[in-house]
N, C-alpha and C positions, 0 to 999 in steps of 0.2 A: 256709786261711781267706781268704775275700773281702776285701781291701779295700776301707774306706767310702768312698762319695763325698763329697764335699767342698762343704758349700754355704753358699755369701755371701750373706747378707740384705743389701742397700744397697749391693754392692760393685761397679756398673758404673755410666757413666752413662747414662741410661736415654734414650727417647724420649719428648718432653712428651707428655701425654692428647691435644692434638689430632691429632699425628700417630700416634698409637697406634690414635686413631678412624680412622686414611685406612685406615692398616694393615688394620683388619678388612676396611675394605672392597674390599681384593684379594680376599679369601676363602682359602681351608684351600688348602694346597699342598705342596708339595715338601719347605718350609723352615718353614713354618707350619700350628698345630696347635691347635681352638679346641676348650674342655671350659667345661661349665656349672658342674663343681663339682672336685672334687680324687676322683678315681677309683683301683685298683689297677693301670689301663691306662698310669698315669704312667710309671711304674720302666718300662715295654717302649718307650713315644715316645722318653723320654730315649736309654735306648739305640740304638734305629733313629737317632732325628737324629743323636748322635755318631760312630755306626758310617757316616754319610752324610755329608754337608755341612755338619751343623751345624743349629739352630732356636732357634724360638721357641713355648713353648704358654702359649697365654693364656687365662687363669682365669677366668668368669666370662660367659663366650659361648653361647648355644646354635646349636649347630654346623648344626643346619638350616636357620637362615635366618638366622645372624649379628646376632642381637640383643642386646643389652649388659642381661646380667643381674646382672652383681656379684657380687663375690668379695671376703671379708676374708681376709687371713693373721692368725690368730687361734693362739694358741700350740700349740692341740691340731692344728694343719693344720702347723704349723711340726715337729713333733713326727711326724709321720706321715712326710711328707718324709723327716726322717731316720731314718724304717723302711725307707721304699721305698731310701735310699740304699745300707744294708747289702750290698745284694744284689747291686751293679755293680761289676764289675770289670774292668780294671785302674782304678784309680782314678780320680775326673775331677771338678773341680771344674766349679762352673754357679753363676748367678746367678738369685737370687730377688728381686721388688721389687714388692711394692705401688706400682698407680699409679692413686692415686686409687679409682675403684672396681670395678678390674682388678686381677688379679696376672698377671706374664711369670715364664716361666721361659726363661731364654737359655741356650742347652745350647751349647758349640763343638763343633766337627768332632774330633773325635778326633785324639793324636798317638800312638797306641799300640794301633790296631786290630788284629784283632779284639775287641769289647767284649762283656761278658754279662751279666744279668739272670738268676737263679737256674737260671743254668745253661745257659740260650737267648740265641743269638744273633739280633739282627733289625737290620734296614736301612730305609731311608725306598724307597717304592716308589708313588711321585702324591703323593696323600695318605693314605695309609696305612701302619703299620707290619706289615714282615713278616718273621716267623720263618723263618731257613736251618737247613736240617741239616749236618749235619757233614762230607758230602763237599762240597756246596753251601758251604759255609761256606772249605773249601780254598780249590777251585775259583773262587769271586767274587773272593777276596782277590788270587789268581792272575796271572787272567787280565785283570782292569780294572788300569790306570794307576794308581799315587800320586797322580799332578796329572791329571783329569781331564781330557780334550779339551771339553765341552762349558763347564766352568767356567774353564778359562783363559782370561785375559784376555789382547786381540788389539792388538797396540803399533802393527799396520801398517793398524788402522780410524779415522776422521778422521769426528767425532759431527757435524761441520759439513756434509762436504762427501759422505760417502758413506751418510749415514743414510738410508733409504728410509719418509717420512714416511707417505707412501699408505699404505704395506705396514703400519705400526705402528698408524692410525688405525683401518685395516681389522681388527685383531687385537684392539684394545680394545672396538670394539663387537663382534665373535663372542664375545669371551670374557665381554661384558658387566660389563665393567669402568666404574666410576663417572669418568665425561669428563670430571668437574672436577677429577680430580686431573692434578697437571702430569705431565709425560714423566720428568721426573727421578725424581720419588716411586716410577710404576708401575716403569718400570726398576730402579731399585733395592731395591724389596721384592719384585720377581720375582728378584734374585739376578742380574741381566743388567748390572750395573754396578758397579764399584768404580774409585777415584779418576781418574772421567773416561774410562775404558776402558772398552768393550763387552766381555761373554765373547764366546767364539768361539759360543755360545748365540744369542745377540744379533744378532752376523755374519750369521749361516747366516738369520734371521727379517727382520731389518730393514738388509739392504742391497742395494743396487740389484741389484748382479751377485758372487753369491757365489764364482763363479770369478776373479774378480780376487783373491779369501782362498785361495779353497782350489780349488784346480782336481782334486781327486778327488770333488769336491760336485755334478757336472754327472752329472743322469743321463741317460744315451743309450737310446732308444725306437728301435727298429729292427722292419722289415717286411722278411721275407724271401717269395722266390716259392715254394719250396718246403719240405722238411722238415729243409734242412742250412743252415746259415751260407755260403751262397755266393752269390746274385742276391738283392742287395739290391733291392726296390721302395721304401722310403722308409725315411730314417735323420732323429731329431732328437734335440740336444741341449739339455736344459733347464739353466739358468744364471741363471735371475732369485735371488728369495729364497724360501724352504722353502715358504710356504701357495702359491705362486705355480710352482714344480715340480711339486708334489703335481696341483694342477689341470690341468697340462701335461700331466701322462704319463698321467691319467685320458685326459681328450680324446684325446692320440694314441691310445688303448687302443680306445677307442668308437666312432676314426676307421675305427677299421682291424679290426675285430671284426664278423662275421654278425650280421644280426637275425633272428629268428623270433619266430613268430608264437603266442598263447598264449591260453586263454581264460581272461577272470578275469568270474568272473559270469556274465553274460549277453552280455559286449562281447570282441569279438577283438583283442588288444593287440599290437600289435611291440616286444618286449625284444630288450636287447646277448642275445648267447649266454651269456654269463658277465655274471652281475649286477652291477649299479653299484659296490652295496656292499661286494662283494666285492673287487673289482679294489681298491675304493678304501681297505680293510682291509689289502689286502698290500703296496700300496706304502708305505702309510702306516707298516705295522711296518719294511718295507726301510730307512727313511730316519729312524726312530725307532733304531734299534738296530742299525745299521751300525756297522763302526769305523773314525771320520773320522780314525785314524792310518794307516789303510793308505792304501795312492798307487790303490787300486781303486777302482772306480766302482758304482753300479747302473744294471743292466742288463735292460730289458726289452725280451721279445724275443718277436714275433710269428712262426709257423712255421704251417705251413699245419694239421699236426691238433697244436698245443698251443701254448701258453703260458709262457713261463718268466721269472721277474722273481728275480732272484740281485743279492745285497749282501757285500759285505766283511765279515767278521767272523761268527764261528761263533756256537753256543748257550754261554751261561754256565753251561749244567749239561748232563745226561744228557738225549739224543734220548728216553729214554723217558719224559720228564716234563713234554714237550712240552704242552703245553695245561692242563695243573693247575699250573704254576709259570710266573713270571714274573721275571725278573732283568734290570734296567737299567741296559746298559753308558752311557748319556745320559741321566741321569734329569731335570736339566735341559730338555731338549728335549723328554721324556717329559712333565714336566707342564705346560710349554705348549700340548701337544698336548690333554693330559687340559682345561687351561683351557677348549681352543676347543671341547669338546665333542664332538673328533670318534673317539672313542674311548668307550665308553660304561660300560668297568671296566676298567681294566688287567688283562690277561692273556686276558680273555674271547673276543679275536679268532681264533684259534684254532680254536678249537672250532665257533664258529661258522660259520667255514670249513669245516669237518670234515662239520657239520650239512646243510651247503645242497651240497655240491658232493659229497659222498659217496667215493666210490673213483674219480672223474675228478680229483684232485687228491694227488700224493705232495709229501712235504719231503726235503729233501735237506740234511744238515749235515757241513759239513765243516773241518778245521783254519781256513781261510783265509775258508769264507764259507756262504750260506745260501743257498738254491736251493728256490723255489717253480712246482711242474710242473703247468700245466690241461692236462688233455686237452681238444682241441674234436672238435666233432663235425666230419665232412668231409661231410657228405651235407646238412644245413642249406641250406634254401633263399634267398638272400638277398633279403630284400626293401626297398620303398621306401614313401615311402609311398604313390603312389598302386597299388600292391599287382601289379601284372606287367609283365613283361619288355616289352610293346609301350609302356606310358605310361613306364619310366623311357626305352628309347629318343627317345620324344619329349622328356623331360625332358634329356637328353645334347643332342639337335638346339638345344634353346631357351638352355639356357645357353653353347655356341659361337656363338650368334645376338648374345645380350646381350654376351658379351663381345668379340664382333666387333665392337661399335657401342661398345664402354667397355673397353678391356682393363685398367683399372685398376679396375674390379667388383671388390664385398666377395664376401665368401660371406654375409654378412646383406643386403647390396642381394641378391644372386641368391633368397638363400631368400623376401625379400619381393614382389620380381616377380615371382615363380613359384606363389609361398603353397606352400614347402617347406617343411620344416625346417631350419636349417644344418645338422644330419646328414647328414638327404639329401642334400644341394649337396657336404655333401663327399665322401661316396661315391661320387655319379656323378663329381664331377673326377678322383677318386683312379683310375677306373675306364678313365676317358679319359686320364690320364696312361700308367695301364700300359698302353694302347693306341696309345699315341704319337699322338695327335689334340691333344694340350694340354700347354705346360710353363709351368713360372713361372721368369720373367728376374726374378735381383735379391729380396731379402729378403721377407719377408711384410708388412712396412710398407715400402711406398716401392718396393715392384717392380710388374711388372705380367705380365698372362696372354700367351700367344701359340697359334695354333691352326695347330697343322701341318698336321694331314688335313682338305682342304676337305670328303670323303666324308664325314666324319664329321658 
């Protein structure tokens, strides 16, 4: 027989109504779960949030557009409650409390997982609860940590001196989070703070250079000249904070990737070979669902006919469930992700991959890590934009001219006194580099150009 769950009417102390008001105004998450009325969906959140991190769902909200509709705990709801408790097991006590005219329910993280609801097991997964099956159900338990990497808090991060405020500012309006509430609030009802500590969640989002934390966090972007790992043409490594990598290794991706040419309508368009969105889908999962305990890195790697962007840490269930399941080893970092929008359903990426790129793309899972394969095409024409081989030559003469007269030239000064793109400007230098006609002395801020080949 099941053991009941255990529930405290008045037995925590609670958050006043106004900070309960900010609360909503994070929105539904990770740890947070908003109902307009008392549902049968309850008995499965409870479960999910304890089988996870922990939560709170609060009574009385319409989960659409976060309006405060009101909720009494009225005996027959108190009474219902302890139907839906019957049914979870191993036992778990949670907190009930009218507040004002709200009701919370505060669920803690489980000491005794795996947890069950008539019979089914579920976990928190963004903001949604989702049912595992029973190898699924092994498996997860398995293969993730007790103390999660993304939720532990970081003793060797310093909220004064190494907090990267740009980087947080930036994240609050993507995420369109309400700018009057303080740093403290949002941090801490995103789960990114507890007594003055950053998680390593936090770290990895809002610090200057996440390599001074974790130096398996630096993803390396590599161009090779042919189809083996041996004549490197450009190598970088990205080291800022997460939104700020992600952008990194797109650009290097874009730098160094063919264009063609496409008709959409009636107008001829030049696209990357491989779509924005896409590129920007797989690293995005690579760095969502890595695992920041291995000393491995990600790794993307330009080869002349393919692609491959490869992460530490395998699938949390069966290769053949690939694209219909979803299991996250950072669920944390997963729903700041899901926050900023750049994700548009958890799990859905996938497929959509599947959809746009067809049988030019295989997955590769392995004990130790994940491996994503593009085929390119090798016959692709590249172009620029002023569209042939004679105007980008004159484009190569003009920009060893400009920086002959300024070797400390941007690539947006070049693309504006040229009226290029900074695509283009970096193409054609990328192109004069592997022609040894141009190097760069000294960092990308604070170095400058130099032109070896006067022919050129």
């Amino acid at each position: 027989m099941c053991a009941n769950l255990k529930i405290n009417y008045g037995a925590v102390d609670i958050m006043n109504y106004s900070e309960l008001l900010e609360l909503i105004k994070i929105g539904e998450g990770y740890t947070i779960e908003f109902k307009e009325k008392l549902s049968d969906t309850i008995a499965k959140d409870i479960c999910a949030f304890t089988n996870s991190s922990g939560g709170k769902i609060i009574l009385g909200i319409d989960d659409k557009n976060n309006e405060v509709k009101g909720f009494k705990l009225a005996n027959e709801i108190r009474s219902r409650m302890q139907n839906y408790a019957r049914n979870i097991d191993p036992p778990l006590i949670i907190d009930v409390e009218q507040n004002n005219d709200l009701v919370v329910i505060y669920v803690p993280e489980g000491k005794e997982k795996p947890y069950f609801v008539n019979g089914k097991c579920y976990i928190r997964q963004g903001a949604n609860s989702q049912q595992l099956s029973r190898d699924e159900i092994r498996n997860f338990f398995q293969k993730t940590n007790m103390i999660r990497f993304d939720r532990k808090l970081n003793s060797d991060f310093n909220l004064d001196e190494d907090f990267n405020k740009d980087a947080f500012e930036k994240f609050v309006d993507e995420a369109k989070i309400d700018k009057t509430l303080s740093k403290e609030h949002i941090l801490k009802n995103l789960n990114l703070i507890k007594d003055n500590k950053l998680t390593n969640t936090g770290v990895l989002f809002f610090s200057n250079s996440t390599k001074r934390f974790f130096l398996n966090s630096v993803i390396t972007s590599v161009l090779y000249q042919g189809y083996e790992r041996i004549d490197v043409l450009d190598r970088e490594d990205l080291e800022l904070d997460f939104i700020s990598n992600l952008e990194g290794a797109i650009k290097f991706l874009l730098s160094n990737l063919r264009i063609k040419s496409v008709i959409k309508g009636l107008k001829r368009c030049d696209v990357p070979e491989i779509p924005t969105e896409i590129l920007r889908e797989i690293v995005l999962n690579a760095m969502v669902h890595r695992d920041y305990y291995s000393e491995g890195r990600i790794f993307i790697e330009i080869f002349k006919n393919r692609v491959e962007i490869s992460n530490p840490g395998g699938l949390l269930f069966d290769k053949k469930l690939l694209g219909k399941k979803s299991l996250n080893r950072n669920p944390l970092i997963a729903d700041l992700v899901y926050r900023l929008g750049l994700v548009e359903k958890i799990g859905s990426g996938i497929n959509r991959i599947k959809r746009i790129l067809g049988g030019n793309v295989s997955f590769e899972d392995e004990n130790d890590g994940f491996r994503v394969v593009i085929k390119r095409e090798e016959t692709i024409t590249e172009k620029y934009t002023e569209g042939s081989e004679k105007s980008s030559e004159k484009s190569s003469e003009k920009i060893l001219q400009l920086i002959k007269e300024n070797p400390k030239i941007t690539i947006k000064e070049l693309a504006g006194r040229l009226n290029l793109s900074t695509r283009a400007i970096e193409k054609t230098i990328f192109n004069l580099k592997e022609k040894s006609a141009l190097k760069r002395v000294g960092p990308k801020k604070g170095g400058y150009w130099e032109v070896l080949d006067e022919k050129e």
